[in-house]
C-alpha positions in Angstrom: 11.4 12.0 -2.0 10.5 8.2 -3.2 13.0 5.8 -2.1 15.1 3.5 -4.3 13.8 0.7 -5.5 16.8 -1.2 -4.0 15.7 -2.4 -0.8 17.7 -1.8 2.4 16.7 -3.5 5.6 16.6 -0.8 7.2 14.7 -0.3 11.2 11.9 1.1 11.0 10.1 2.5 14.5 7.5 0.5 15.1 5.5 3.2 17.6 5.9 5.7 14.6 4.4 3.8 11.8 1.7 2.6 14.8 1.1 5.9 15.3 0.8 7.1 11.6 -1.5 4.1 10.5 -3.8 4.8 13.8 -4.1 8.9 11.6 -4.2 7.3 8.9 -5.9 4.2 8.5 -8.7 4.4 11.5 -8.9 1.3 13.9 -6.1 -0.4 12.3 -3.9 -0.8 15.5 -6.7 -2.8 17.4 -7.4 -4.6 13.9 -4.3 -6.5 14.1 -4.4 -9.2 15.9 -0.8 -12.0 16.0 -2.3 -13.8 14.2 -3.2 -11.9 11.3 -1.2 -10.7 8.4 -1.9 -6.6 7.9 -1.6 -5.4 4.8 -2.3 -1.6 5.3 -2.8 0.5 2.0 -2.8 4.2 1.6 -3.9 5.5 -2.1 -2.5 8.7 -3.1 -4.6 10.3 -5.9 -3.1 13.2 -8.0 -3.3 14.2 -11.4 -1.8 11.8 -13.9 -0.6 9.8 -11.2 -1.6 7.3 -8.7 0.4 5.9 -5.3 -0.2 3.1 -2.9 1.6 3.0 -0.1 1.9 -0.4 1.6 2.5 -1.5 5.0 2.9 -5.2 5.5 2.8 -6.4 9.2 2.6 -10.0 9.7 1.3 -11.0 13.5 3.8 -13.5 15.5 2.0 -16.7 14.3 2.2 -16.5 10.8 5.3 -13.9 10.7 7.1 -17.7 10.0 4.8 -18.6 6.9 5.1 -14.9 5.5 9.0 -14.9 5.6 9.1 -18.5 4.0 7.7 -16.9 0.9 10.6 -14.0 1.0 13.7 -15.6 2.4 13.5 -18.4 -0.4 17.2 -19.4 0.9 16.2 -20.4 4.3 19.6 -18.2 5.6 17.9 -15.9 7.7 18.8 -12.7 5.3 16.4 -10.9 2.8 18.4 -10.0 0.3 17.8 -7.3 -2.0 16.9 -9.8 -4.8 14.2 -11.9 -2.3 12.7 -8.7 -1.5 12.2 -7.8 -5.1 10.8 -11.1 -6.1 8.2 -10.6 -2.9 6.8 -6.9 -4.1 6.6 -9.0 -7.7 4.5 -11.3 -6.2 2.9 -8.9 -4.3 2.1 -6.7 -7.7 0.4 -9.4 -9.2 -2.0 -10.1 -6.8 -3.2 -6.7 -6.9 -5.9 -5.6 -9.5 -6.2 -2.0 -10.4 -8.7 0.0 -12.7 -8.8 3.5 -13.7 -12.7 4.4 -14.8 -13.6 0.3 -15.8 -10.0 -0.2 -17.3 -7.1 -2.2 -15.9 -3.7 0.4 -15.3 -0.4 -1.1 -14.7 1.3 -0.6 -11.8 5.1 -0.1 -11.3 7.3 -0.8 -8.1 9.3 2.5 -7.1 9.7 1.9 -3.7 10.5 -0.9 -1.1 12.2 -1.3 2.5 12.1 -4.5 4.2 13.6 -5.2 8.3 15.5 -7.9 9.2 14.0 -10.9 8.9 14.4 -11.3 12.7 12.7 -8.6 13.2 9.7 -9.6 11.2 9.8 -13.3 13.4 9.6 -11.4 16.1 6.6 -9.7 15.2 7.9 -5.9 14.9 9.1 -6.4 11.5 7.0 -3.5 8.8 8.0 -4.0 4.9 7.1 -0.8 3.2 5.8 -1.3 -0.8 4.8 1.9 -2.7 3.5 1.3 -6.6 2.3 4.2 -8.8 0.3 4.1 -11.8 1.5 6.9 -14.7 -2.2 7.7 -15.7 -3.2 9.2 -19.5 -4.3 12.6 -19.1 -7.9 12.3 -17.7 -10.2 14.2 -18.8 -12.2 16.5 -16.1 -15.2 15.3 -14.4 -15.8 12.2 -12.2 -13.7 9.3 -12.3 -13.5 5.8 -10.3 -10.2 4.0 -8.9 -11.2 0.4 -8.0 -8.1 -1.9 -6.0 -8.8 -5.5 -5.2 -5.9 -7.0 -3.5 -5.8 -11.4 -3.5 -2.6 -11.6 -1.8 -2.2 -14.5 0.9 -6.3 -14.1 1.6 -6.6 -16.9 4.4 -3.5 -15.2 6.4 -4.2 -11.2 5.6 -6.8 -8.6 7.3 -6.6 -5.7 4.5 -7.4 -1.8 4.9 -7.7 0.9 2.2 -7.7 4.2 2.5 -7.5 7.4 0.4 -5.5 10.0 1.3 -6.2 13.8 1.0 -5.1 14.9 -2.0 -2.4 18.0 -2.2 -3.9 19.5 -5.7 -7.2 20.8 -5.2 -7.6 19.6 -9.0 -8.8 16.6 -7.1 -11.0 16.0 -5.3 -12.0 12.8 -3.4 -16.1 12.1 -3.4 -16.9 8.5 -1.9 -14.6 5.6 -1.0 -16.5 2.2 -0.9 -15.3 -1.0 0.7 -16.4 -4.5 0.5 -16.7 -6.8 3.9 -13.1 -7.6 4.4 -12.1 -4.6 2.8 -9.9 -6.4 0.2 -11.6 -4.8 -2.2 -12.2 -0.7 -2.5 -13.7 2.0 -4.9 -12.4 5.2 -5.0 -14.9 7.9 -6.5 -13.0 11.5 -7.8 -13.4 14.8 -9.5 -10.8 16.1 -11.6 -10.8 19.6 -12.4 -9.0 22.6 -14.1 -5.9 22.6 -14.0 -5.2 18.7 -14.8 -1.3 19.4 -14.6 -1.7 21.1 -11.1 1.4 19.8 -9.1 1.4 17.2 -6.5 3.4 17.0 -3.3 4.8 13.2 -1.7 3.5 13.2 1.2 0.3 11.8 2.0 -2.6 12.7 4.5 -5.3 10.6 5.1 -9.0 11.7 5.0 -11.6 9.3 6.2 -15.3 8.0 4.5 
């Protein structure tokens, strides 16, 4: 079940997501360094719908300049509004294109931690956006996600989880240097309106 798009700042165990990311997202627990801003991305690919699934996890020394951009009061708080406004900004920095055409994508889901918490270095805002695809037609496909937020702070990974139809099925993912930017090559087969489950798994290129 998708969250509300209302955020709630709300803990979230920092081992648990450490230890999800390291299944899901290979190498990206010795990736982050404090000073480095992760932006972790898992990309959900289903029949007439695309996810990605966000983890932001600023390091200690830039935690500071992150939260400037999201606590625009200077109180201390997120509020619900703030953190809206952030996965805004966050949306348009990211670029995504269904077979050479650029897809909208729509927030459904955000949870941000206290902003202490996120000072502190332990803090992980959550950001899933889906894309409501046009029935595509079987065959092979390409998903490409470039992502330009806060480049001189971030280290970005991307990767595509397993899909739950077998309608789909995930060929080749290719990433440039940095890994900002990434290519997902799929097949779509009979039947297109197979259904999908929420939950994600990753599987590794």
């Amino acid at each position: 079940m998708v969250e509300a798009v209302n955020t709630t700042r709300r803990r979230w165990p920092r081992l648990r997501f450490l230890a999800l990311l390291a299944l899901a997202i290979p190498f990206a627990v010795s990736a982050h360094r404090l000073d480095e801003y992760l932006q972790a991305t898992l990309v959900a690919v289903e029949p007439g719908d695309v996810r990605l699934q966000i983890n932001l996890v600023p390091g200690v020394a830039v935690a500071d300049e992150v939260l400037a951009l999201i606590d625009r009061d200077r109180d201390g708080v997120i509020s619900t509004n703030e953190a809206a406004a952030y996965a805004e900004m966050l949306k348009r920095d990211l670029i995504v294109r269904l077979d050479e055409r650029n897809v909208a994508l729509k927030l459904t889901a955000s949870t941000f931690p206290e902003a202490a918490e996120i000072r502190a270095g332990l803090g992980i805002m959550k950001v899933e956006f889906s894309v409501t695809t046009s029935p595509l037609p079987a065959g092979a496909h390409r998903l490409t996600l470039v992502s330009r937020h806060l480049p001189t702070l971030s280290v970005y990974l991307f990767n595509a989880a397993k899909p739950k139809s077998s309608s789909v099925q995930i060929i080749a993912q290719k990433r440039n240097k940095n890994q900002s930017a990434d290519e997902i090559e799929f097949t779509l087969e009979p039947p297109a309106n197979a259904s999908s489950g929420r939950s994600v798994e990753s599987t590794a290129f």
